[in-house]
ZALUMMI-570068 format. One record per residue (C-alpha): residue number from 1; residue in one letter; chain; z, x, y. Coordinates in pm, whole numbers, plus 50000, padded with zeros to 5 digits. Layout:
REM ZALUMMI-570068
+-----+---+---+-------+-------+-------+
:   k : r : c :    c3 :    c1 :    c2 :
+-----+---+---+-------+-------+-------+
: NUM : A : A :     Z :     X :     Y :
...
+-----+---+---+-------+-------+-------+
REM end
This chain:
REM ZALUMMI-570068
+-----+---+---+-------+-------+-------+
:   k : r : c :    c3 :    c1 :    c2 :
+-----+---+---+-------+-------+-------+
:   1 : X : A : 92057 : 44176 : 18167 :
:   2 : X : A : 92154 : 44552 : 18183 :
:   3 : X : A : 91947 : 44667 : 17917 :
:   4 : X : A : 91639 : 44457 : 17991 :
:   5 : X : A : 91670 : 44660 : 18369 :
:   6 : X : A : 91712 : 44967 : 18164 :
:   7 : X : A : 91351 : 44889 : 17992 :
:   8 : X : A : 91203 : 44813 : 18277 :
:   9 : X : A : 91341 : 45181 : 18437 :
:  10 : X : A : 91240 : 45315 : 18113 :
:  11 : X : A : 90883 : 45197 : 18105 :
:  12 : X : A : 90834 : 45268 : 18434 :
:  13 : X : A : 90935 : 45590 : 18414 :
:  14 : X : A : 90719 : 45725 : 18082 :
:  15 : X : A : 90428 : 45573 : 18326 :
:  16 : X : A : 90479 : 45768 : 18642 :
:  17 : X : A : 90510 : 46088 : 18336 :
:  18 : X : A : 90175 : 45954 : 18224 :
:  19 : X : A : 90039 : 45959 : 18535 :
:  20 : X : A : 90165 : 46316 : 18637 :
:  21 : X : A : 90036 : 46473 : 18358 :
:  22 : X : A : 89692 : 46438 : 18475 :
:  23 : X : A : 89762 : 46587 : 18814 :
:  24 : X : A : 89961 : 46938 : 18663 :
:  25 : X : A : 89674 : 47009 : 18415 :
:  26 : X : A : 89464 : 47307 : 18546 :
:  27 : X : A : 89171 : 47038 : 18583 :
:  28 : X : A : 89057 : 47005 : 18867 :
:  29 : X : A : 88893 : 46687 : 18968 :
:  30 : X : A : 88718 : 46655 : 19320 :
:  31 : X : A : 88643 : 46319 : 19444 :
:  32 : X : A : 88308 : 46355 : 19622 :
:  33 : X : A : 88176 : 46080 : 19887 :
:  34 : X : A : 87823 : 46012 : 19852 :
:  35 : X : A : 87569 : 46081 : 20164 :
:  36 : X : A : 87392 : 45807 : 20307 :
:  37 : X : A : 87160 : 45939 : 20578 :
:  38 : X : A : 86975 : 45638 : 20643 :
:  39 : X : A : 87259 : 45395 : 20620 :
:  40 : X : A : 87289 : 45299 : 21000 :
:  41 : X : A : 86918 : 45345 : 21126 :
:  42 : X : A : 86679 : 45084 : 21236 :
:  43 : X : A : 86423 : 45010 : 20989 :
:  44 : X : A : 86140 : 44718 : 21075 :
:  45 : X : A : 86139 : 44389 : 20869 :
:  46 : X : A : 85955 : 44356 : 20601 :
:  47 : X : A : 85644 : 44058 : 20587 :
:  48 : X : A : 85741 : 43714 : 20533 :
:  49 : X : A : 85646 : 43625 : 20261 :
:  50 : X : A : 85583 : 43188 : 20103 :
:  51 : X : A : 85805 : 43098 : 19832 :
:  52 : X : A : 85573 : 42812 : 19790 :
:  53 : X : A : 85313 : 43038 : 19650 :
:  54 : X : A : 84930 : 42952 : 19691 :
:  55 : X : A : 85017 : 42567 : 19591 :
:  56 : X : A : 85032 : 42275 : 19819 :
:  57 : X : A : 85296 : 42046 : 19876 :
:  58 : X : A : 85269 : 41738 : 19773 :
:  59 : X : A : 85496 : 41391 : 19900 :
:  60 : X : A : 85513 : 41047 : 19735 :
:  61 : X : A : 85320 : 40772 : 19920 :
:  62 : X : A : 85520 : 40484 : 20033 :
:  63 : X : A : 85903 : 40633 : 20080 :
:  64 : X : A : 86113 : 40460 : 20256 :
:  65 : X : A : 86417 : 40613 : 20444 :
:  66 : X : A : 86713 : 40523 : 20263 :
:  67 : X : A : 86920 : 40322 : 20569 :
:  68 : X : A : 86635 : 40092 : 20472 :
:  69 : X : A : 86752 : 40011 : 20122 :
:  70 : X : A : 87100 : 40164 : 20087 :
:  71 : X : A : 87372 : 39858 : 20070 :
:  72 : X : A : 87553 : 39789 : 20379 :
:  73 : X : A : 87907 : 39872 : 20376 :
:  74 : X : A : 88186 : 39774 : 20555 :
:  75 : X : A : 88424 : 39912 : 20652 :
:  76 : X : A : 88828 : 39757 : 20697 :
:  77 : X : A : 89038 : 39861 : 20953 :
:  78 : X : A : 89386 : 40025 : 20916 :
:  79 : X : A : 89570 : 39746 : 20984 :
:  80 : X : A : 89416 : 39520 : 20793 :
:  81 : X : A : 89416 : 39728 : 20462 :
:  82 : X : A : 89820 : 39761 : 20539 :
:  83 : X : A : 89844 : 39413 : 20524 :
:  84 : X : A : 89627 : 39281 : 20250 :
:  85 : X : A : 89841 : 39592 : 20096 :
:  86 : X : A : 90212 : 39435 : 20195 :
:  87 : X : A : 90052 : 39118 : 20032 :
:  88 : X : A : 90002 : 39247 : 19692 :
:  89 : X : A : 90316 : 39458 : 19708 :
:  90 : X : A : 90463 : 39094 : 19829 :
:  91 : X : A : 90393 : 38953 : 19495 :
:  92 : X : A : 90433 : 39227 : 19286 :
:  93 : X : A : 90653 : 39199 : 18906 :
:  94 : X : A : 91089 : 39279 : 19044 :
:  95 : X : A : 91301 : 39478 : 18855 :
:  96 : X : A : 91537 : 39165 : 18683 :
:  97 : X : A : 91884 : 39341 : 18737 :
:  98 : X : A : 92009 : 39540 : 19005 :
:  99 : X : A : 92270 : 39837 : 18948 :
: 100 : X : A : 92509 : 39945 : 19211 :
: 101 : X : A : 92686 : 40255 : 19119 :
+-----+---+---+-------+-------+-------+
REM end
């Protein structure tokens, strides 16, 4: 365990010496923020503009809404679903032996 902490100090260590390198070189690197002039002014919106195009929509004749034709489900209370659940557990396959430590 001591020398695996002893890698981990050791690779940690050659990369804070990596890292330092860069900042003693005579190299000097600036970091420069961009200017953005127009970033906060109002502009107007552009025109809207159809992403239909110059075409014309078209719908099927004869559709039907689907509470019309979708099944009719329904649904079982809590209570009930416990019991018809206790049921099947009821006559569910037991374990044949029973071990008491």
């Amino acid at each position: 365990m001591k020398i695996a902490a002893l890698m981990l100090c050791m690779l940690c260590a050659t990369a804070a010496l990596g890292q330092l390198g860069a900042v003693l070189s005579n190299e000097a690197h600036g970091l420069e923020m961009a200017s953005h002039s127009e970033h906060a002014s109002q502009q107007s919106l552009a025109q809207e503009q159809s992403i239909l195009g110059t075409s014309n929509p078209t719908f099927a004749h004869g559709e039907r809404p689907l509470w019309e034709v979708a099944p009719v489900k329904e649904d079982v209370s809590l209570g009930q679903a416990a019991r018809m659940q206790r049921k099947l557990h009821a006559n569910d396959k037991k374990a044949p032996v029973i071990w008491h430590n």
